[in-house]
C-alpha positions as CSV (number, residue, x, y, z in Angstrom):
1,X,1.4,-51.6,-26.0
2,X,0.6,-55.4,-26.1
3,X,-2.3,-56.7,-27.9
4,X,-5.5,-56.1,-26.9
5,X,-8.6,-57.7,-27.9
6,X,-10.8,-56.0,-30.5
7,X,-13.9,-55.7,-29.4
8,X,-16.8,-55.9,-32.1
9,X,-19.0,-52.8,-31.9
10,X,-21.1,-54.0,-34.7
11,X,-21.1,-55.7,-38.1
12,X,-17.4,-55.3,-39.1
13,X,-16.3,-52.6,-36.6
14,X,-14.3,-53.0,-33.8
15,X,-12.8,-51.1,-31.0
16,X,-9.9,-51.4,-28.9
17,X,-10.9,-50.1,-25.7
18,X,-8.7,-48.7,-22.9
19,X,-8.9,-47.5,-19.4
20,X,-6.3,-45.2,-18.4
21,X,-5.2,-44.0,-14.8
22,X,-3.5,-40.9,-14.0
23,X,-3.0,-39.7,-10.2
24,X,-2.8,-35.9,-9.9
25,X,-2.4,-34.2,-6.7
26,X,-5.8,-32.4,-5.8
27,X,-9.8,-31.8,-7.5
28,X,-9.1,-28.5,-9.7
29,X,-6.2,-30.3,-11.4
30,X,-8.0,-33.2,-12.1
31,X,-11.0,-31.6,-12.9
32,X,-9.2,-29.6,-15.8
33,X,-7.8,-32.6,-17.0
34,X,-10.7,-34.4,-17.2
35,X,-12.9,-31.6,-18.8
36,X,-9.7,-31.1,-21.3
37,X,-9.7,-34.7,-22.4
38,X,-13.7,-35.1,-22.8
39,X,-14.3,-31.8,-24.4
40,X,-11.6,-33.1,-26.9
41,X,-13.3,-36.3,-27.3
42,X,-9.9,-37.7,-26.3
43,X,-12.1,-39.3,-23.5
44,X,-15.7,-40.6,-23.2
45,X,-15.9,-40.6,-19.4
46,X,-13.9,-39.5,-16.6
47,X,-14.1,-41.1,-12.9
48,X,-12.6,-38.5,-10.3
49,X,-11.8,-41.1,-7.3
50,X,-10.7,-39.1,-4.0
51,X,-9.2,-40.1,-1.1
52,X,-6.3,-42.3,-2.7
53,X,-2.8,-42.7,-0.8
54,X,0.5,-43.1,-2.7
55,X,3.4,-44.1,-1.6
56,X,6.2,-44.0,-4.2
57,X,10.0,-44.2,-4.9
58,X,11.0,-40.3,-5.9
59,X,14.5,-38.9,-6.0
60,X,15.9,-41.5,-3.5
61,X,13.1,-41.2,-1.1
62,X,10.1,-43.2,-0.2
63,X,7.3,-40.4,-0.2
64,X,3.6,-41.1,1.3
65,X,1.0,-38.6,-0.6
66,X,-2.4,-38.2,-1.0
67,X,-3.9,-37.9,-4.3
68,X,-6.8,-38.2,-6.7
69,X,-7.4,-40.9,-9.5
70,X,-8.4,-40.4,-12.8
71,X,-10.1,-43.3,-14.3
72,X,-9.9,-42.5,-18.2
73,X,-11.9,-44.7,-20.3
74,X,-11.3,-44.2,-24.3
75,X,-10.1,-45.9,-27.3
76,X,-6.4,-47.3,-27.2
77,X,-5.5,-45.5,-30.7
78,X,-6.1,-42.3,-28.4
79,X,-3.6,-43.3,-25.8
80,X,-0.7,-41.1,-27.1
81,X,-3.2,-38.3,-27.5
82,X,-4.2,-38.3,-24.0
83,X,-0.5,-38.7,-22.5
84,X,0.7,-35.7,-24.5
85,X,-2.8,-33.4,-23.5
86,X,-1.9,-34.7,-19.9
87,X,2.0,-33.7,-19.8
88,X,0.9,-30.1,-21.2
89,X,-1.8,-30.3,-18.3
90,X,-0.1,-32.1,-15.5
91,X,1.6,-30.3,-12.7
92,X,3.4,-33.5,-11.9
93,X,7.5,-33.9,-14.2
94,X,6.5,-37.6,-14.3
95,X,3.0,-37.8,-14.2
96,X,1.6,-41.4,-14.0
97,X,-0.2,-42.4,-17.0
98,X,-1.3,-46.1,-17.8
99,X,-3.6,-47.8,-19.7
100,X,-5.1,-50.8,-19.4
101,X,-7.0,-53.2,-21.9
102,X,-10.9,-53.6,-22.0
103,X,-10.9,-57.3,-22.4
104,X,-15.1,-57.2,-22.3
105,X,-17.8,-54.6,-22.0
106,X,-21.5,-54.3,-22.6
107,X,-22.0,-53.8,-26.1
108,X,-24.2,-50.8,-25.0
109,X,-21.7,-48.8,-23.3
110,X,-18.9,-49.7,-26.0
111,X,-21.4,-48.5,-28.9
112,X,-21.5,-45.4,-26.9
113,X,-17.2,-44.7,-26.4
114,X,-17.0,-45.4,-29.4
115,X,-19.0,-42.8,-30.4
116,X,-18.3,-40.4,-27.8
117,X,-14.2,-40.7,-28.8
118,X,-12.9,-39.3,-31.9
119,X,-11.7,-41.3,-34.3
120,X,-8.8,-38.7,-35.6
């Protein structure tokens, strides 16, 4: 991953925050991938966004799907925690799994994934 910007959390600490996206192809899925990477504190919060279309390259052929977002927000040192929990979840051989930097938050919210994520 490129550098992102550390974002002071207090005196000292900072945080490199993350938000990651993974499509999955229907609600239980994503709900036991997002209860799996919470309860592991691989994941402070999980947005479940329904109603997405995809249309993607696969095999040779343009395919038009719907499917479900997952809008992951954790700590980047997490990131290859959370694509290895999602491949052992994920019905999907390539699942989509992206992360994206946190260039700014409120100081509030980042106090709180911070603590919410684990560290190890």
């Amino acid at each position: 991953m490129p550098d992102i910007k550390k974002i002071p959390i207090s005196q000292g600490v900072f945080m490199e925050a993350v938000v990651v996206y993974i499509t999955v192809p229907n609600e239980q899925e994503g709900v036991k991938i997002a209860r799996a990477l919470v309860g592991e504190k691989l994941a402070g919060c999980i947005n479940i966004v329904k109603d997405i279309r995809s249309i993607y390259s696969w095999q040779g052929r343009i395919e038009d799907e719907p499917e479900l977002l997952l809008i992951v927000k954790s700590r980047r040192q997490l990131f290859n925690k959370i694509k290895d929990r999602v491949k052992e979840l994920h019905s999907y051989t390539v699942p989509e799994i992206i992360a994206i930097p946190v260039v700014e938050g409120s100081e509030d919210y980042l106090n709180w994934l911070q603590e919410a994520t684990s560290a190890d």
